[in-house]
N, C-alpha and C positions, 0 to 999 in steps of 0.2 A: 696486466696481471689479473687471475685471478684470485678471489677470497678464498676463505679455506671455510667450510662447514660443518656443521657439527655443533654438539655442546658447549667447543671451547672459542666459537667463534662468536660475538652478539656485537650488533651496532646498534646503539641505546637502548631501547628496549626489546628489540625485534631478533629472535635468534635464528641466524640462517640455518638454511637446514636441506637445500639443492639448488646446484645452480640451474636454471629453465635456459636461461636463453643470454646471445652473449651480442652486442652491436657496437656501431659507431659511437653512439651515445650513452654507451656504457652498458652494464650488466645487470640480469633481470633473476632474483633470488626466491623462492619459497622460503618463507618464514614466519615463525609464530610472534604474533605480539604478547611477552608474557605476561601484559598486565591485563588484558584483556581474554585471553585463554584463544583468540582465532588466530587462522590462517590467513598471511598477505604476502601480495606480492610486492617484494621491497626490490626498488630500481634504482642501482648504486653506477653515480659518476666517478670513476677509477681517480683515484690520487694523482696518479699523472694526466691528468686534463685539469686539473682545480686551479693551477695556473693561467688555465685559457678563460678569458672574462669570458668569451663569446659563449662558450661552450657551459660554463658555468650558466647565466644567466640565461640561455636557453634551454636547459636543463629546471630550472625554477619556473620559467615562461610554461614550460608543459604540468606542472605542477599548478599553477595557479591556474591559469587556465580552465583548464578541465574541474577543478577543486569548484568553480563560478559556475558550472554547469550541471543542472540539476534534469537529467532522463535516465530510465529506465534501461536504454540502450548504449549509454557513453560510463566506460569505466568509471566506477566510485573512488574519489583519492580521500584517503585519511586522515596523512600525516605527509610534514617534509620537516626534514631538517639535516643537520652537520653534525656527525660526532665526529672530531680529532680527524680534521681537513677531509673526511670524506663524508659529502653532501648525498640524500636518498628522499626518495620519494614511498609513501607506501602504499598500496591500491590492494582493490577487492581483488582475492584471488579466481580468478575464472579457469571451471572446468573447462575441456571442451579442447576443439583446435579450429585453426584461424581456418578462414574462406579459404586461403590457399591451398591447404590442405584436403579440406574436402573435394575442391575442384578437383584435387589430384585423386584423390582414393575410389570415387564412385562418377564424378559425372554428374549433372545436374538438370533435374524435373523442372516443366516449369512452376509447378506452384511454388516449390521450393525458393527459385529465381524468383520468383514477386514477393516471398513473404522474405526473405532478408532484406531485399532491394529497398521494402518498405520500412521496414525498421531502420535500414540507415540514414534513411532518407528523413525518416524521422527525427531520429539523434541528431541531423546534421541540419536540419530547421529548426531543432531548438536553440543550437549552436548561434546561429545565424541570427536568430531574434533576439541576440544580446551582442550581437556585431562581432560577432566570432567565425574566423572562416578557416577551416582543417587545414587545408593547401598538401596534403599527399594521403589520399583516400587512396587506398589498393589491395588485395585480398591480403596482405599480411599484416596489415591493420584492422581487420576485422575478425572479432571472435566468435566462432559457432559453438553454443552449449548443445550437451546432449539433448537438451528439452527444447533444442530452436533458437532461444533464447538470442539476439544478437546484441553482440557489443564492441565499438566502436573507443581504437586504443590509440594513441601516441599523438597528445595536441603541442606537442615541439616545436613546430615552427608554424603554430597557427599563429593569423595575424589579427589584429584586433583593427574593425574598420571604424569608421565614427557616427555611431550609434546612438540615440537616446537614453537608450536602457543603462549604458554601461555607466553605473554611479549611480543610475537614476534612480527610477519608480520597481525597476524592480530587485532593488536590495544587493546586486551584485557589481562592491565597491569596484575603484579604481583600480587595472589589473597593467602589471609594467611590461614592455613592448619591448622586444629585441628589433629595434629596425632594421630592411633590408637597404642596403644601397640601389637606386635605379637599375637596372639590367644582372642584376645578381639572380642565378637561378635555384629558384629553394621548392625542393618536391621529388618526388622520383619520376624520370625522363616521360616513359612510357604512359602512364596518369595521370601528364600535364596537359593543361586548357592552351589554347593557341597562344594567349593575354598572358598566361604563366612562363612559356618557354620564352617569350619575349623581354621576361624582367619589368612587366608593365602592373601596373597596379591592378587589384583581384579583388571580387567580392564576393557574395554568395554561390554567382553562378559559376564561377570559375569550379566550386566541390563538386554542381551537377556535372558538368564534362567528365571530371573524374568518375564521378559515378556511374557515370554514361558508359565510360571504359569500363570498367568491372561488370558491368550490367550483361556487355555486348559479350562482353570472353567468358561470363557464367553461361551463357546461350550458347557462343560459337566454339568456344574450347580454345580460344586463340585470342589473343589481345587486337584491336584495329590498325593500332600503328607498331606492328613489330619490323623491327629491321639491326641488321648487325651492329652497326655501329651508333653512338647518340646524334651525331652531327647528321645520320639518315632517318633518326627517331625524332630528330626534330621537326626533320624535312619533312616528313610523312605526317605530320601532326599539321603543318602551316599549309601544306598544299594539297596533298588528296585526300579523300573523302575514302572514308573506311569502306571494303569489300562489300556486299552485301551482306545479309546473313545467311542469306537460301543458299550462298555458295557454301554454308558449313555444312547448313541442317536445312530441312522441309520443315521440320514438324513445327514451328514458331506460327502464335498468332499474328495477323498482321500487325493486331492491334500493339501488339509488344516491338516488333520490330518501328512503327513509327513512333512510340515512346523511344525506344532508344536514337533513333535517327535524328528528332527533336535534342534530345541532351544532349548529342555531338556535334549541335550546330559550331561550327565557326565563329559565327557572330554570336556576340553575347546576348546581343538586343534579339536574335531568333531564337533562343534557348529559351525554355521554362525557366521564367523570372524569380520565382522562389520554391522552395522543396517542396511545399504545400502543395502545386499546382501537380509535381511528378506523382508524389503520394495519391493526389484525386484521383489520376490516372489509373496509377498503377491499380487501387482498389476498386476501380471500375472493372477494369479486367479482371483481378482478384474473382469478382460476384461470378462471372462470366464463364470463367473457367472452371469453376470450384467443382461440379456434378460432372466436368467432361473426363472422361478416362483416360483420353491421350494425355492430360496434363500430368497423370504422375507416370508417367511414362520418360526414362532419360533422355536429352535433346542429342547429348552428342557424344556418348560414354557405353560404348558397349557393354558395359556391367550395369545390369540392374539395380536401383538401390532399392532399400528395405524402406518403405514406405509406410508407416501406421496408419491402417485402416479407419477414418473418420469415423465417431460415432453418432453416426444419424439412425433415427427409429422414428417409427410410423406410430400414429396416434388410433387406435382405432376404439370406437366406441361396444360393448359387448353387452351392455344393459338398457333395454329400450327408455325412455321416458315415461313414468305413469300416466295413465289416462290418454295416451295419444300412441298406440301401438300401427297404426298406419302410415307404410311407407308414402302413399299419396299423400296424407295429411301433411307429413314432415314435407316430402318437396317440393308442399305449398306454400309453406308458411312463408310469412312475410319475414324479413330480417332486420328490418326496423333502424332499431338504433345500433346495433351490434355491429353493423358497415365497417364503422371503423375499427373495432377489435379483428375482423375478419384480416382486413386489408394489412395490418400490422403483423400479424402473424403468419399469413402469408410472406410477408419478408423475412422470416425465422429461418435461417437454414439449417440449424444445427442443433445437436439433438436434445440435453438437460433446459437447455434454455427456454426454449419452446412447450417441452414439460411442465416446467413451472409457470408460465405466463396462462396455458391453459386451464393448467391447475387453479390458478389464482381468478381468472374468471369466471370460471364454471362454479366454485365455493362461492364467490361474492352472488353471482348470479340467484343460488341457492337461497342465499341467503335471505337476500331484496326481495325474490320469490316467495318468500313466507308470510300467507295471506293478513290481513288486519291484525286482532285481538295476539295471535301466532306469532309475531314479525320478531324477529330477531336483531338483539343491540351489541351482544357482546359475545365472543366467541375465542376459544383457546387452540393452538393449533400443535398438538404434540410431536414429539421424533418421530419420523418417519421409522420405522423397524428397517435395516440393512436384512437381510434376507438371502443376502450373496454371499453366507461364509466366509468373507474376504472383506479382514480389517482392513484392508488398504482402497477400502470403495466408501468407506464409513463416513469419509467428507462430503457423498454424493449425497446421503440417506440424509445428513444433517443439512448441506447446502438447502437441497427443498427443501427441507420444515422451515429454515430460517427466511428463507427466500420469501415462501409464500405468507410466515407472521409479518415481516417487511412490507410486501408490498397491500397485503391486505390494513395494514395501519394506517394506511394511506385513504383511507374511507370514510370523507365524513360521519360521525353520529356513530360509528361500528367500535366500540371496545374490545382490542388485542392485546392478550396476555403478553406480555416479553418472553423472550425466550427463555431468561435464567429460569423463572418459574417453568414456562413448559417443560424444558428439560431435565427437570427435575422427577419426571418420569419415566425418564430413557432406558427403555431395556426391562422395564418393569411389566407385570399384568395389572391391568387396573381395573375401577370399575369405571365407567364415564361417569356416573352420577355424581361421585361419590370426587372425581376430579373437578367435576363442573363446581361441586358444593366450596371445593377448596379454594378454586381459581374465581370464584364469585363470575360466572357465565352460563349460558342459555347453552351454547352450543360448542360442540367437540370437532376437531379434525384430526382423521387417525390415517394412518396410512403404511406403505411398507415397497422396498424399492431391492430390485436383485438386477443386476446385472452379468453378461455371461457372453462374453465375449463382444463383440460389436453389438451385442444388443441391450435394452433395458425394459424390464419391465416397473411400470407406476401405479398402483392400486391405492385409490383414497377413498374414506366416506366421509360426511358430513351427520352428523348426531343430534337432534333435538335431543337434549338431557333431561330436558322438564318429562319428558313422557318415552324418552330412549328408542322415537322411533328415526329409521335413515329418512333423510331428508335428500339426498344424495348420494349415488358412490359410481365407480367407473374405474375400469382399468386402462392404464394407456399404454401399447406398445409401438416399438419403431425399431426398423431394420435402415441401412443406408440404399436400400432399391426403388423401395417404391415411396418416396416421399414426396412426390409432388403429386401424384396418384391420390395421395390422403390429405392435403393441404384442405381440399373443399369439402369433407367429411369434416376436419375439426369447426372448419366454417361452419356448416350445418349445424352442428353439438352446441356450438356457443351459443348460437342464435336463437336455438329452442330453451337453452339455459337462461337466456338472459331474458328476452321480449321483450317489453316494452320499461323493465324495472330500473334499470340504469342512465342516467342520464351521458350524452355523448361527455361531458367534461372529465366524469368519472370512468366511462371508459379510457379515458385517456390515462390517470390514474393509475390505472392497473395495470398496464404495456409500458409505462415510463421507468426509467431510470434501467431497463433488459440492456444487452450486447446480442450482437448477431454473430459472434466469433465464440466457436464453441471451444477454441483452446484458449482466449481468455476468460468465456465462463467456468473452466475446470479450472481453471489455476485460484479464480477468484474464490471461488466453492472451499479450495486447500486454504484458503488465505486465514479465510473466516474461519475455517474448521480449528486450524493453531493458533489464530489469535485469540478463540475462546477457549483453546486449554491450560490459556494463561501463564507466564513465570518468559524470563527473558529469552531463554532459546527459543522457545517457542512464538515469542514474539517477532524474533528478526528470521524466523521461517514466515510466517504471515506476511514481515514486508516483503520480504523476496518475491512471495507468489505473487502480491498485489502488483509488484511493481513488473512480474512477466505479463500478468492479464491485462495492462497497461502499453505492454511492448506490442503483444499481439492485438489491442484496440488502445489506440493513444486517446477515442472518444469515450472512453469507458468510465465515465463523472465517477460513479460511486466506487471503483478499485481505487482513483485518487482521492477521496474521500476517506476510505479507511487506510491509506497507504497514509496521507496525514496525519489518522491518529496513532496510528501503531509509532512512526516515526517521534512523534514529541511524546509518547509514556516513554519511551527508550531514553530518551535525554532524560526524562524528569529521572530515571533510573538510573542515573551514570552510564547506560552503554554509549550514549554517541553524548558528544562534546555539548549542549544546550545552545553556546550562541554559534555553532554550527550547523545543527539540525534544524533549529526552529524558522532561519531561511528557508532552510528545502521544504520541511514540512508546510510552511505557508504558501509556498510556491504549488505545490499539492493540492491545498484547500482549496487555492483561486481559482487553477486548473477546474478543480471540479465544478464549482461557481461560475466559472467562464462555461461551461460547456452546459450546466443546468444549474440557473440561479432559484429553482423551485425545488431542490434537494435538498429536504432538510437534514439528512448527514452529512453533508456540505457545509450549513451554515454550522452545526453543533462542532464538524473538527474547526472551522473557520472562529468559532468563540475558545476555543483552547488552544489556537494560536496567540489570540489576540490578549487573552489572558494570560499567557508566558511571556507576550510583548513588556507588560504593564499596562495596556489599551483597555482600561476598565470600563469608558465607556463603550466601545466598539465592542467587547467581548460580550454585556449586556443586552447591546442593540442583535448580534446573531445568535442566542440565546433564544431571543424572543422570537426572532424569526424561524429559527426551528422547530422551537412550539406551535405557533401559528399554522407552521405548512403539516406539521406532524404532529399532533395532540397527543399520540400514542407511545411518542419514542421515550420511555423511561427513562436511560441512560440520559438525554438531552435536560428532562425534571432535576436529574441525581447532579448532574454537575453543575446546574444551574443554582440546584441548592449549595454546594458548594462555594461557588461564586459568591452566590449573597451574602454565607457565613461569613465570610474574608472580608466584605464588608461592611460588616458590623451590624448586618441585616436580619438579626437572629431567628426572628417571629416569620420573616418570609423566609426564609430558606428552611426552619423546617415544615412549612407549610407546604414548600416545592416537594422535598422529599418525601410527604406525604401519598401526594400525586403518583409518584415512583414508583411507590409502595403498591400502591392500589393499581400499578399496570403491572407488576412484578411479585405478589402479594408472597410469593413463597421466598424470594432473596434472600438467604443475609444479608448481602450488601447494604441493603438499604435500611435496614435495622442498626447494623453496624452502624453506618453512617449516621440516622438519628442521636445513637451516644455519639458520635465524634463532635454534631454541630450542638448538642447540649452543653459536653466540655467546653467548647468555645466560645460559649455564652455565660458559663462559670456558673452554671447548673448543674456541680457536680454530684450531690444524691442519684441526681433522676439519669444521668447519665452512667452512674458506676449499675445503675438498679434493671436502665435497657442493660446493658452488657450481660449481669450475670442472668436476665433472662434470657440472652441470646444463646450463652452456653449451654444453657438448661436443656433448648432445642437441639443445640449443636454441638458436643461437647471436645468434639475432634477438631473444631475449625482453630487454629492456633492463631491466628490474626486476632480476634475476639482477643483473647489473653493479653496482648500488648497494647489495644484499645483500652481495656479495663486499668491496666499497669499506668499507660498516661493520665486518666483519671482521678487512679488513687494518688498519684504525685501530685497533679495540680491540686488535691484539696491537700495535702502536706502530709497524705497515710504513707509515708515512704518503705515503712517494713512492707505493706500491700504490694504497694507499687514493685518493690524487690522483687517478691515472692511472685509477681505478677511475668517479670521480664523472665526470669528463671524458668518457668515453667514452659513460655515460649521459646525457649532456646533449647529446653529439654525435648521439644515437640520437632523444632524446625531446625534448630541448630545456631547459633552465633553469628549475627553479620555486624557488619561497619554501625550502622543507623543503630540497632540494637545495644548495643556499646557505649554507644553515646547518651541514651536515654538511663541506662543503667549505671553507668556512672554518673550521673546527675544522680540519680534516687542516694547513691551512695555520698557521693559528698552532701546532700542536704539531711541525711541520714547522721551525719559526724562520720561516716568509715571515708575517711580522706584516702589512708594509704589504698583500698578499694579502688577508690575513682583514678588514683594518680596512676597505677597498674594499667588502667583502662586508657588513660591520656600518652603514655606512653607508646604501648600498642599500637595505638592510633596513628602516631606519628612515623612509626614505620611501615606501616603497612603498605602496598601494592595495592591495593582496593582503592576505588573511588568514594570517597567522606564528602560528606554535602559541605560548603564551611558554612554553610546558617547553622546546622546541625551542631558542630564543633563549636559554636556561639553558647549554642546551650550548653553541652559541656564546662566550659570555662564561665559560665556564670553560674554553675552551680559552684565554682570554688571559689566565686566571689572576686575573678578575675577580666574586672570589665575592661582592665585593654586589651588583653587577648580575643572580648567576648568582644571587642568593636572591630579588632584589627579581619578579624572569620568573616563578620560580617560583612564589611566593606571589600572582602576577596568572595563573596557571594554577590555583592551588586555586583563588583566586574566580571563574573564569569554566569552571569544573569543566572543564579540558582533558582529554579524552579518554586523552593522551602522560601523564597521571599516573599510570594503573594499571602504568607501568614503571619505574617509581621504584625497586622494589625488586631488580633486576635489570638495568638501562640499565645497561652500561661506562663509557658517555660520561659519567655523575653522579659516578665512582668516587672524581675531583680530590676531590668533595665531601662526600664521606660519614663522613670523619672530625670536622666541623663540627657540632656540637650542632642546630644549627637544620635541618638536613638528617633526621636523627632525630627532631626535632619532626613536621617536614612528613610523612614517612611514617607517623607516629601519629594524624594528622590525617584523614587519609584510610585509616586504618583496617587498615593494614600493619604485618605486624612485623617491624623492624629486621635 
C-alpha cells in the first residue's frame, strides 16, 4: 500500500509531499523536514514487511551503511528512524534522473562515458577503503544531476568485508551485517561478477565487473550478458566473453575498449585490483580525448545530445614589455628558472584556471622585478570589475581576485591584504593611492573580467602607489580553438616576466594547490563566492559546490579544505547534527592533508576540527603550522586567537588578532573579535569602549550590538545589555541564541516573569537551542541543576559552545560547584 500525501500525512518530522518511486524494498517520498525548512528524500519500508526481520534489518543495513560513507558522489543519509511500526530512511534529495534514463533519452558521448564512469568509480573506492562493497552497481542505481554531478544510491545489500578501517583509524564505528548464506544470490542478474552468480564470497573487485557492465552498455547501447531467461543470464556470465564492442560502434577508443575488456575479466586476480587503478586509467584517457571532436560526438544513439561548449580561451599578450620591443631579442632570451612554471601550465587545459595561475606569475614576477631601493614587500589585490552585465558570472570576477590574493600569500617576505579588506572596494571608483594609504601597501592590483559566450576576456594592471606609475598590465584572451597554438606564447610571457627574480622553490609556490579540471575549477569559484556571502543557505550552497569540484577532481586538496570548513561552521550552527558532521568534516581536512601536507588551509580547517574534537593540543600544533606555511592567511591568526582565548591565553590571542588585523586592516571582524577576547579576559571597559568604537565606524553592522549587550552583562549593566539585545533583534530579528542571552539579562535584571516567557518559548520551539546556551539561561535564574543537567546534554551531543567553558562569564554563577570542574576536565580543560 501506498501513503497518502499531502498536509495531512507527516512521518515524525518529515511531511510527505509526492510519491517518486515505488520497489521491492519499499517506497521512495519527497518530503520536507519541517524542522529544518529542506527538502528529502524519505525511503519508507511499507508496514506490511516490519514483520520480516530480513527485510527490516536490511533496510537499516542500507541506512547505516552508506550514513559511514563520506563522497561527494554516494548519496547523503540524514536521518533513520521508526514512527508507529513504520521504519524510514532520510537522504539528500537529488535532482536529475538515473543513468538509465539518460541512456534511454539521448545516447552516450564518450567524454560523457569517462566522466560518470569516473565518478563512480570514485564513490565506489571510497566505499571499498572502509571494506564496504555495493554488490548491484547498474544504471538505476545511479543518479545523473543536471550539472553532471553523479551519485551513487541503494547500499542495501552492500556487504561489509574485514577491513581495518571499519571501527578503526578512520572514525567509522562498528556497522551490523545482514549475512548472506553460502550460494544465496544477492544483486541484479545481469551486473553480476562470475564470483557473485556463484554464491561465493566478493570483494572489491567483484563492483569493478559490475561496473565493467555499465561501462560496456554506456558505449554499446546493449548490456554484455543479455539473454531471455536468468538461468541463460548466468550462463553467459560464467562462459562467454562479452561481444566485442566494434560490433556495436566504430567510434570507441581502443584505449576504452581494453579498460573495459580488463573489468570483465573472469578471473578476479585479472581484473583491476582496486577502483584506483580503473580511475588512473580511465583519467589517462580523460587528458587524451578531451580536444578530440569525435569524443562528444554520440557512440551509439542517433540523436544528438546537447553538449556545453567547454570554456577554453587563448592567452594572448597585447602590450610589449618595456625596454625590450624586439621580437629577436624575446626569442632569445634565456628562460632560466621559469622551466618549471612553463612546463606546469603547459598542463592547464582549461580556461579560468590557467588565467589565474598566469595571472599570479606574471604579478609576483613584477613584483621581484622591482629593481633595489624600488622592491616591493607588500601589495593589495582588489575585485576584479565583472564587466559582463551578467550577475550570474560575478563568482568568476571574485574567484580571480580571491584566487590570485591566495595564492600570491604564498610568498615569502610579500605582505597580502585578505580579501575582507580588499573587497571592501568592490564595485567602487577609487583612488590607488589613497587605497594603498588605507590598506598600509606599496602596491595595487586592479583588473576587470567579461565574458561572452565561450569566451573570456582578463585585463590586469599592477600599480606602484608610491609614485602611481604601472609597473605591469596585460590583457588575456582565450577561445577553445587555438589553445595549444598559444601554450608557448604564455611560455614566453612568463619567462621575460620572471628572469632570473624567482627562485625555482617559489615557483613552485605559485602553480600549487591549481586543478586542471575546469568544471571543478567553476564550481570551486561558486563555492567560495557563497561561502563569502555568508548566513546558512548560503553556506550549504558553498558545500555543495565544493563537494561537485571534488566529484569532478577527487585530487582537488583545497575544495576539501574549504568543504571541511564550511561543513563544521554548519554544525557549530545547528544545521547538521555536530557529532555527525565533525567525522565527515575531518575526514575532509585529512583528504586535503593526504593529498598536500603543505596547505595551509588544510592544516587551519584541520585545527577546527581538532578544536571541536576537544584535541587542544593537536588543534594548537595545525594552527602553527598553517602560520608557518602561510604567514598571510588572516583568518588562520583570527582563529588561532580564538583558540588561545578559550584557553585562558588572553595576552597572546590578542596579540594573534592583532596580526589579523594588520592582514585585514579594514574587517570588522577582527575588531569585533578584539572586544570579544577582551570580554573574556574580564576586561570589560576596554571591551564595551572597542565595541562602541566599532559602531561609530559601522553603525549598520547589527552583530556589533549583541557583542556590546554580552559585555554590558558580564560587568552586570543589565538595563545596557537589555537595551543592547533589543536593538539587535530590532535590526536582525529574534533567534533561539538571542533569547537565551536576553532572558539572562532579564532575570539578573529581577524581570523574572521576562526570562520565564523566554524559558518557556524555548522549550517549544522547533529551532535548534545550543544546551551550553540553555545553561546560561537557567543559571541566570539561579537554577544550577537545570544549568548542569543543559550542560551535561551539551557534552553528549559534543556542543560546539563547550570549547568556552573555560572562559564564558555567563558560567561564572557556576564555577564554584564541583561538577562544573568536573565537566571542564571532561573535555579536556584546565580549571
Amino acid at each position: 500500500m501506498s501513503f497518502c500525501v499531502g498536509p495531512m500525512r507527516q512521518i515524525g518530522p518529515y511531511q510527505l509531499l509526492d510519491l517518486l518511486a515505488k520497489g521491492g524494498m519499499g517506497e521512495v517520498y519527497l518530503a520536507e523536514d519541517i524542522r529544518l525548512g529542506r527538502k528529502v528524500a524519505l525511503k519508507l519500508l511499507p508496514p506490511e514487511l516490519t514483520n520480516d526481520e530480513f527485510r527490516v534489518l536490511r533496510f537499516q543495513q542500507e541506512a547505516r551503511t552508506a550514513s559511514a560513507l563520506n563522497h561527494p558522489n554516494i548519496l547523503t543519509i540524514f536521518d533513520i528512524g521508526e514512527v508507529e511500526s513504520t521504519h524510514f530512511i532520510a537522504t539528500e534529495f537529488v535532482t536529475g534522473e538515473t543513468l538509465r534514463d539518460c541512456m534511454s533519452a539521448t545516447g552516450m558521448n564518450i567524454q560523457k562515458v569517462v566522466n560518470i564512469t569516473i565518478q563512480v568509480a570514485s564513490a565506489l573506492g571510497a566505499a571499498h577503503e572502509v571494506g564496504v562493497v555495493h554488490r548491484d552497481i547498474k544504471p538505476e542505481n545511479i543518479m545523473v544531476r543536471p550539472d553532471g554531478l553523479v551519485k551513487v544510491l541503494d547500499f542495501g545489500i552492500a556487504k561489509l568485508t574485514q577491513r581495518t578501517a571499519i571501527g578503526g583509524s578512520s572514525g567509522i564505528g562498528p556497522l551490523p551485517l545482514v549475512n548472506t548464506e553460502p550460494g544465496m544470490l544477492i544483486g541484479t542478474p545481469k551486473y553480476m561478477s562470475p564470483e557473485q552468480v556463484r554464491g561465493l564470497d566478493v570483494d572489491g573487485r567483484t563492483d569493478i565487473f559490475s561496473l565493467g557492465v555499465v561501462l560496456y552498455e554506456m558505449i554499446a547501447g546493449t548490456a554484455p550478458f543479455e539473454a531471455r531467461t536468468l538461468s541463460d543470464i548466468i550462463a553467459a556470465i560464467l562462459q562467454n566473453e562479452p561481444p566485442p564492442i566494434a560490433h556495436h560502434t566504430t567510434s570507441v577508443p581502443a584505449e576504452l575498449q581494453q579498460i573495459v575488456g580488463k573489468a570483465l575479466h573472469k578471473d578476479k586476480d585479472e581484473r583491476y585490483q582496486a577502483m584506483g587503478e580503473l580511475v588512473n586509467d580511465l583519467r589517462s584517457l580523460g587528458k587524451k580525448i578531451e580536444t578530440d571532436e569525435q569524443s562528444i560526438l554520440p557512440i551509439w544513439s542517433s540523436e544528438l545530445p546537447i553538449v556545453p561548449a567547454p570554456t577554453e580561451l587563448v592567452i594572448v599578450a597585447t602590450r610589449e614589455v618595456p625596454g625590450d620591443r624586439s621580437s629577436a631579442n624575446r626569442a632569445t632570451r634565456t628562460a632560466s628558472s621559469a622551466e618549471y612554471i612553463v612546463s606546469e601550465i603547459k598542463q592547464h587545459k582549461r580556461g579560468s584556471a590557467l588565467i589565474v595561475a598566469a595571472l599570479v606569475v606574471a604579478v609576483a614576477a613584477a613584483i621581484y622585478f622591482a629593481s633595489g631601493s624600488r622592491a616591493i614587500n607588500s601589495v593589495a589585490v582588489l575585485p576584479f570589475d565583472n564587466s559582463s552585465n551578467d550577475p550570474n558570472t560575478e563568482y568568476l570576477s571574485d574567484g580571480i581576485s580571491e584566487s590570485l590574493i591566495n595564492n600570491l600569500s604564498r610568498l615569502p617576505q610579500l605582505k597580502v591584504i585578505a580579501r575582507s579588506s580588499s573587497f571592501t572596494y568592490k564595485g567602487k571608483a577609487v583612488d590607488l593611492q589613497e587605497v594603498a594609504k588605507a590598506l598600509g601597501v606599496q602596491a595595487v592590483v586592479t583588473g576587470r573580467v567579461i565574458q561572452r559566450g565561450d569566451q573570456l576576456q582578463v585585463s590586469a594592471e599592477l600599480t606602484d602607489t608610491r609614485d602611481k606609475t604601472q609597473m605591469w598590465g596585460e590583457q588575456y584572451n582565450r577561445k577553445a580553438t587555438d589553445l595549444q597554438a598559444v601554450q608557448e606564447e604564455i611560455g614566453r610571457i612568463i619567462s621575460e616576466k620572471l628572469r632570473l627574480r624567482l627562485t625555482g622553490a617559489e615557483e613552485k609556490l605559485l602553480m600549487k594547490h591549481a586543478t586542471q579540471n575546469e568544471q571543478a575549477y567553476k564550481r570551486y569559484l561558486n563555492g567560495v563566492y557563497y561561502d563569502r556571502k555568508g548566513g546558512n543557505e548560503n553556506k550549504k550552497k558553498a558545500f555543495d559546490y565544493f563537494n561537485q569540484a571534488i566529484a569532478f577532481d577527487p585530487d582537488f586538496a583545497l575544495a576539501y579544505a574549504n568543504a571541511a570548513v564550511v561543513y563544521n561552521i554548519l554544525a557549530e550552527n545547528g544545521v547538521f547534527d555536530p557529532k555527525e558532521a565533525t567525522p565527515k568534516a575531518k575526514a575532509a581536512a585529512q583528504k586535503a592533508l593526504d593529498l598536500d601536507d603543505t596547505l595551509a588551509e588544510g592544516h587551519a580547517a584541520m585545527a577546527l576540527i581538532k578544536k571541536g574534537e576537544w584535541d587542544w593540543p593537536g588543534a594548537e600544533n595545525e594552527y602553527k603550522r598553517s602560520i608557518e606555511l602561510n604567514s598571510n592567511l588572516a583568518l588562520a591568526h583570527g582563529d588561532y586567537a580564538i583558540y588561545l582565548s578559550n584557553m585562558g591565553r588572553h595576552a597572546e590571542a590578542l596579540s594573534e588578532n592583532k596580526r589579523a588585523e594588520e592582514l585585514d586592516p579594514l574587517s570588522i571582524k577582527f575588531r569585533n573579535r578584539d572586544g570579544l577576547l577582551l570580554t573574556a579576559a574580564r576586561r570589560y571597559e576596554e571591551a564595551i569602549q572597542e565595541f562602541q568604537d566599532v559602531i561609530k565606524l559601522q553603525p549598520d553592522l547589527e552583530d556589533t550590538y549583541i557583542f556590546l549587550a554580552y559585555a554590558y552583562a558580564d560587568k552586570g549593566m543589565y538595563s545596557e545589555a537589555i537595551a543592547g539585545y533589543q536593538k539587535f533583534i530590532s535590526i536582525k530579528g529574534e533567534d533561539e541564541s538571542t533569547s537565551v542571552y536576553l532572558g539572562y539579562a532579564y532575570a539578573m535584571s529581577g524581570k523574572r516573569n521576562e526570562e520565564l516567557a523566554i524559558r518557556d518559548k524555548l522549550k517549544t520551539t522547533k529551532e535548534y537551542v545550543s544546551p551550553c546556551e540553555l545553561a546560561i539561561l537557567y543559571a541566570g535564574l539561579g537554577d544550577k541543576e537545570e544549568a548542569f543537567a543543559a550542560l551535561e546534554r551539551g557534552y553528549d551531543a559534543h556542543d560546539p559552545q563547550m570549547q568556552y567553558l573555560k572562559v564564558e562569564p555567563h558560567y561564572d554563577s557556576l564555577r564554584s560547584d564541583p561538577r562544573f570542574r568536573a565537566l571542564m576536565l571532561k573535555v579536556g580543560l584546565t580549571p
